[in-house]
DOGULUM-694880 format. One record per residue: residue in one letter; x negated, y negated, z of N, C-alpha, C, O, CB in turn. Coordinates in steps of 0.05 Angstrom, whole numbers, plus 5000, padded with zeros to 4 digits. Glycine has a CB too. Layout:
REM DOGULUM-694880
AXYZXYZXYZXYZXYZ ...
END
This chain:
REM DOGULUM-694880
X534674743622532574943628529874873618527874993625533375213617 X529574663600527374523588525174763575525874903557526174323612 X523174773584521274913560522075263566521975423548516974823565 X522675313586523775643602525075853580527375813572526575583629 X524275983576525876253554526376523569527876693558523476363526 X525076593596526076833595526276813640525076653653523377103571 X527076923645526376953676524877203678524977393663528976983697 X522777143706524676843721523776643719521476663710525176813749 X524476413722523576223716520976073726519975913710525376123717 X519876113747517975993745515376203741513176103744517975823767 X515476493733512876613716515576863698516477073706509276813745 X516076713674517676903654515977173644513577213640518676723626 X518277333640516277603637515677583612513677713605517477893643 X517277423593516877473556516777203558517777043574519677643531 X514977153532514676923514517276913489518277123482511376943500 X517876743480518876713451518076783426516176683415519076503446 X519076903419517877013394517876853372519176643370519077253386 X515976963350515177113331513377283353512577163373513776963304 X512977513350511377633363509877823346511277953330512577723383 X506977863348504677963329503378253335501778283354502277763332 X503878433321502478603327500478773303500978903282504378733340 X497578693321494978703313494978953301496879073311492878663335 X493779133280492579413285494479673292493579883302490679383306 X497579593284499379803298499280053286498680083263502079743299 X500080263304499380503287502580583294503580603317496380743297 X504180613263506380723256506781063239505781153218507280503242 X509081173261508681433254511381373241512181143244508181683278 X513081573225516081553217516281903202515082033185516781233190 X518281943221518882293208522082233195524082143207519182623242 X521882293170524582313159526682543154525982743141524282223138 X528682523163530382853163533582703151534882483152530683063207 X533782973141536782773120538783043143538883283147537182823060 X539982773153542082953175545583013166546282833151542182743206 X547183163169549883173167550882923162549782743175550883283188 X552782863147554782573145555782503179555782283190558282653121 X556682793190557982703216556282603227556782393238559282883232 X552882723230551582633252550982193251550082073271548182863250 X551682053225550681933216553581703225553181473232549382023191 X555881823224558081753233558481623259559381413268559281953232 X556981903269556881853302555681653312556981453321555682043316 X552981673312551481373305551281123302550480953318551081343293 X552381113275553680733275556380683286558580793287554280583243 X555280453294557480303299559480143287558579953274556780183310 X562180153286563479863264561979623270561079553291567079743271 X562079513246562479503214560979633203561379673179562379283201 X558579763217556479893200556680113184558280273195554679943213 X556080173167556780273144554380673131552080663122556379933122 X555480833133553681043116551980953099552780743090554981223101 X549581053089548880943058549781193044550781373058545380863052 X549681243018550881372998548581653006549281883003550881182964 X546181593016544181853019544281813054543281613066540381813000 X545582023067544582013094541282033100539682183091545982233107 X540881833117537581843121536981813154538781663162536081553103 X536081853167534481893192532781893199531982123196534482013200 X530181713213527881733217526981673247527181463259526781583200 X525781953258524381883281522081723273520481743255523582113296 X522381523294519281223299517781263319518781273342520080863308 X515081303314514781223343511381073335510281123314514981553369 X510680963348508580723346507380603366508580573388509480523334 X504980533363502680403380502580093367502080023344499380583377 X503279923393503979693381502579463406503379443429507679683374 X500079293391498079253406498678943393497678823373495079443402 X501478833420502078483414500978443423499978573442504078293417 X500378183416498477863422499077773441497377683456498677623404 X502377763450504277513460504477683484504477543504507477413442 X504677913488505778013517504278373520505178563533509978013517 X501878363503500078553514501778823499504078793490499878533553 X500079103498499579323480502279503496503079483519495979473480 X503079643478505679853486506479993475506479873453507679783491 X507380243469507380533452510680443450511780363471506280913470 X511980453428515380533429515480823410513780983402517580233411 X518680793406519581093399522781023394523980833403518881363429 X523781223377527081183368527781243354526181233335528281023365 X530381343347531881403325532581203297534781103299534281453338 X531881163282533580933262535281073247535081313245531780763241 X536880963237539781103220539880883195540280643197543581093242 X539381013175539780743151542780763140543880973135537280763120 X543680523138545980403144545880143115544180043101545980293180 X548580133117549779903106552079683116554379723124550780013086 X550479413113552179173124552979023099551979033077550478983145 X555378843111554478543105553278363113553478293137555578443103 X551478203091550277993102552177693102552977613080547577993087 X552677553127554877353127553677143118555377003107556177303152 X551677043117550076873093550376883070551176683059547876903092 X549977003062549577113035552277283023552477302999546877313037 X553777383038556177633032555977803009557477832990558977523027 X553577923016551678093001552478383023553178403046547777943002 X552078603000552178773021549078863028547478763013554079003014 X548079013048544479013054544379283067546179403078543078733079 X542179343064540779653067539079513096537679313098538179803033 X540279733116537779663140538179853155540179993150537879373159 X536479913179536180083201537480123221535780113238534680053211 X539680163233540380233261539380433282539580673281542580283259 X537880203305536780323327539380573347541180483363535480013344 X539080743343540680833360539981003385541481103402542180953346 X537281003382536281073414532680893408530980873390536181573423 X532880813427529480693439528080743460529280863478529280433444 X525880683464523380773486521680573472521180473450521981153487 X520780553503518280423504516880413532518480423551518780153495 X513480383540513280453561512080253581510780333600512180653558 X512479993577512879723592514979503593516279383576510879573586 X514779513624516879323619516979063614519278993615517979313634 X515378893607515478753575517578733556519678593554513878883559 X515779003534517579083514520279223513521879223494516379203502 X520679373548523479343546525279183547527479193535524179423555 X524479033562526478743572526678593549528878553539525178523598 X525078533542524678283518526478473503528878403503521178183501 X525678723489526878853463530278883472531978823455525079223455 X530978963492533478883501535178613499537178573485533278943523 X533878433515535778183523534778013491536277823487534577973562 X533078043473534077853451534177933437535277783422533277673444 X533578173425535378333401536578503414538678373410533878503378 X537378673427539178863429537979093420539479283414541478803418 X535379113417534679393427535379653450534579623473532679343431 X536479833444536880003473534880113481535080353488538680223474 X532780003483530680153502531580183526533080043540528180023505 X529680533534529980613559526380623567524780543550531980943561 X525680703589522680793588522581113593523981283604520780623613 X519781113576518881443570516581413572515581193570519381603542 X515281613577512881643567512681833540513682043535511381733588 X510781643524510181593499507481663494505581523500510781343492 X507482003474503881953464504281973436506381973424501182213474 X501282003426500982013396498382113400496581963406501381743376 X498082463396494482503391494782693365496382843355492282713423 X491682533359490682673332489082883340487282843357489182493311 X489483183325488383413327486983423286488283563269491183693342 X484883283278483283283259485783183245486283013261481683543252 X487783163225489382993207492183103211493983073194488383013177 X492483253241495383293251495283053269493182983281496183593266 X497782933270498482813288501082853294502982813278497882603286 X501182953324503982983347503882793360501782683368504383213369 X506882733365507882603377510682633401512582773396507982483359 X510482523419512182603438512682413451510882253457511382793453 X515982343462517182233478519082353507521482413505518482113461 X517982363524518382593547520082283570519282063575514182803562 X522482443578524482313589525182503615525682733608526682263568 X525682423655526682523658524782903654526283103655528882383645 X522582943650520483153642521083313620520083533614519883343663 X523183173607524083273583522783213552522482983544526683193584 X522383333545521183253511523983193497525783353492519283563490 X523882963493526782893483526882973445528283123432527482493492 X524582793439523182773417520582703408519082523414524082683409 X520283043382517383073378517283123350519083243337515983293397 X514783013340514783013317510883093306508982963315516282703311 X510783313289508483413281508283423249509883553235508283663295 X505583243239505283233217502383283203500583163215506283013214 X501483443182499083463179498983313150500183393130498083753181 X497483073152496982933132494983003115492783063123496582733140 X495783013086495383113058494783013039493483143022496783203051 X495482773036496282593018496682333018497882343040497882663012 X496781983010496981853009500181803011501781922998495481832996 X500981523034503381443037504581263030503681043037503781433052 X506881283016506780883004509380773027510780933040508480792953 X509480533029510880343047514680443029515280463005509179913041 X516480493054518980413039519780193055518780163078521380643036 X521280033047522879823049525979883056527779933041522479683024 X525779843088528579963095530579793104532879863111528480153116 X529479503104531579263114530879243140529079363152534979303113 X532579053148532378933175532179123196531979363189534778763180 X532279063223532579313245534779183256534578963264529979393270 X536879313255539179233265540079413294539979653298541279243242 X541079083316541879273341544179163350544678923345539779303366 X546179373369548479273375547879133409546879273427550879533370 X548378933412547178773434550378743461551978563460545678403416 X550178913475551278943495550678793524548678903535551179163493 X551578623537551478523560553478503577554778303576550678343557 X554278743601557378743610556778533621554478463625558878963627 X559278363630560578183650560578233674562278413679562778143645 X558978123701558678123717561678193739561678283762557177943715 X563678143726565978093736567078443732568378553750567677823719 X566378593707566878913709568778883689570279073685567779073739 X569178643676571078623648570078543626568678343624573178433650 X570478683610568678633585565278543580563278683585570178433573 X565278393574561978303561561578063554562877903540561078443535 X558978063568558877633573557177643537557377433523555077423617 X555677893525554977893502555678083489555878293500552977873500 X556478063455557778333452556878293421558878173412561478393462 X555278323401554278253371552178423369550378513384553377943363 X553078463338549678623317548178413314548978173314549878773278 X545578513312543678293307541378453286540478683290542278153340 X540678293267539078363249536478203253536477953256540278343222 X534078393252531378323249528878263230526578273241530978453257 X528878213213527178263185524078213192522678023187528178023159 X523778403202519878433210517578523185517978713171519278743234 X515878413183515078263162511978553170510878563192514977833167 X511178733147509378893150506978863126507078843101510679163152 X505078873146502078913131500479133118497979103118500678873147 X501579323107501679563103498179603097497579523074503979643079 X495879703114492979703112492980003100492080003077491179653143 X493780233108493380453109495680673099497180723118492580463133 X496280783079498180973090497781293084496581363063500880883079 X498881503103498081743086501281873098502881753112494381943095 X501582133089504082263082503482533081501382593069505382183057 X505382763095505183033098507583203094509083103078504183073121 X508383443105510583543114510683503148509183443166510583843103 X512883563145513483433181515283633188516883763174515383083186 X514583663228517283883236517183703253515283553258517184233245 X520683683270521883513285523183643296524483813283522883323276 X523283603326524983693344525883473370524583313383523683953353 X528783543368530983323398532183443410533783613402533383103393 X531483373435533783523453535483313468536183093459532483733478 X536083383487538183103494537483193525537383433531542483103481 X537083003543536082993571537782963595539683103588534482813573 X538382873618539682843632540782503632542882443644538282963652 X539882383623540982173619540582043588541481823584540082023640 X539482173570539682283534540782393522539882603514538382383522 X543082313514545682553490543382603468541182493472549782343468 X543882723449542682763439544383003424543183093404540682753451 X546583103428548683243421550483223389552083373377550283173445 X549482963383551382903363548682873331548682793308553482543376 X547382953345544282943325543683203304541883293319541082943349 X543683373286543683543272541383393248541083173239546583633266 X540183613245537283633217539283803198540783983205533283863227 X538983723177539683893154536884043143536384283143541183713130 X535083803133532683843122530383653134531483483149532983803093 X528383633133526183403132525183343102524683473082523383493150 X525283073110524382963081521082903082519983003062526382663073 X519282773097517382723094515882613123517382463136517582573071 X513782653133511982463145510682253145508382293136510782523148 X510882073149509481823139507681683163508781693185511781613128 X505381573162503081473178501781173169499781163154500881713175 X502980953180501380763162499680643192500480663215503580503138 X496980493181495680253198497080033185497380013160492080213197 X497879883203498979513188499479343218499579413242503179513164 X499779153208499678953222503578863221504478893198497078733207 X505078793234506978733244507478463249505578333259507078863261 X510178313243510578113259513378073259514478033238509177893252 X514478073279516678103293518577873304518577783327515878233310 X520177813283521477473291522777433299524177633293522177313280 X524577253316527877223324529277323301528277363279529076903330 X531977373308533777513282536577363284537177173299534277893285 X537677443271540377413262543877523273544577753266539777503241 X545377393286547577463287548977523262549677343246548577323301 X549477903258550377993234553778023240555278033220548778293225 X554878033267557178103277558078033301556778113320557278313277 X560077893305561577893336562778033349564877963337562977763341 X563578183362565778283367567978153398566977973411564678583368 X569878233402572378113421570678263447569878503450576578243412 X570477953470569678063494572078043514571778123537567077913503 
END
């Protein structure tokens, strides 16, 4: 296939990554949900952490490599092993995604295993509130409202881990079937922090059923810069 990474082949829609993103503006609402809802969620081998944690994402993300795009999603912090190392590791599981080019879906799909779907995706500031909304299908799937107060510091949540599904053309099993871990590397310019209210519904083609808030833990708002690298096979599974 010589220098070719993505189809089609003679004008590919994605480049190869590392991929850069300039000036991104990251939102993150945290809500500590039920054990079951957190259950539901991961996938084997992946693991609870000892504090259930939950954070709606959603972000303005202005790459270098394949042009500007808003995403959005659930993360579930989780515990693996790392097969390198046979360490155990603190990281993210994507369990729902958006994004609103197809670009960043395709790419975020076919080489990590992102589940992006497309939405439309905003983020407006009303003086130091900022809402946010991911509308699916004319549904507000997920929304998130924060009035910033206070200064935000960076947490450190591990890799972004996704379960990478590709059925088999044949209608039997899966020509791809592995977790894959990401370790994206952040510039943290800016951060500030509020109280946050969050709301999900689940859409016509969005469960969203198995999702419960206990509490919210915090709002978080940073400016940084991003960079986003090939990752890691964390798991195989039988295709």
């Amino acid at each position: 296939m010589g220098e070719r990474y993505s189809t089609p082949i003679e004008s590919p829609l994605y480049p190869k990554p590392p991929y850069h993103y300039k000036d991104a503006e990251l939102f993150l609402s945290l809500f500590y949900p039920p054990e079951e809802t957190v259950e539901a969620l991961l996938p084997d081998p992946l693991r609870p952490s000892q504090m259930p944690l939950v954070a709606l994402m959603v972000g303005k993300m202005p790459c270098v490599e394949t042009g500007p795009f808003t995403e959005a999603g659930l993360l579930v912090k989780c515990m693996f092993d790392n097969p390198e190392t046979n360490e155990e590791e603190v990281g993210v599981f994507f369990s729902h995604s958006y994004a609103d080019t197809d670009v960043a879906i395709t790419a975020g799909r076919e080489i990590w295993g992102y589940p992006r779907k497309h939405a439309d995706i905003t983020m407006e500031w009303e003086g130091n509130k900022l809402t946010a909304k991911v509308v699916r299908d004319e549904v507000v799937l997920l929304k998130a409202t924060c009035t910033f107060d206070d200064e935000g510091a960076w947490i450190d949540s591990g890799p972004n881990i996704n379960l990478k599904l590709i059925p088999s053309v044949t209608g039997e099993g899966y020509d791809v079937a592995v977790l894959n871990a990401a370790y994206l590397e952040y510039d943290i310019k800016n951060g500030r922090s509020g109280d946050v209210d969050i709301d999900i519904n689940s859409g016509p083609s969005d469960n969203y059923e198995m999702v419960s808030i206990e509490s919210t833990m915090i709002g978080l708002y940073f400016d940084c810069d991003i960079t986003v690298p090939l990752g890691k096979t964390i798991a195989k599974f039988e295709t």
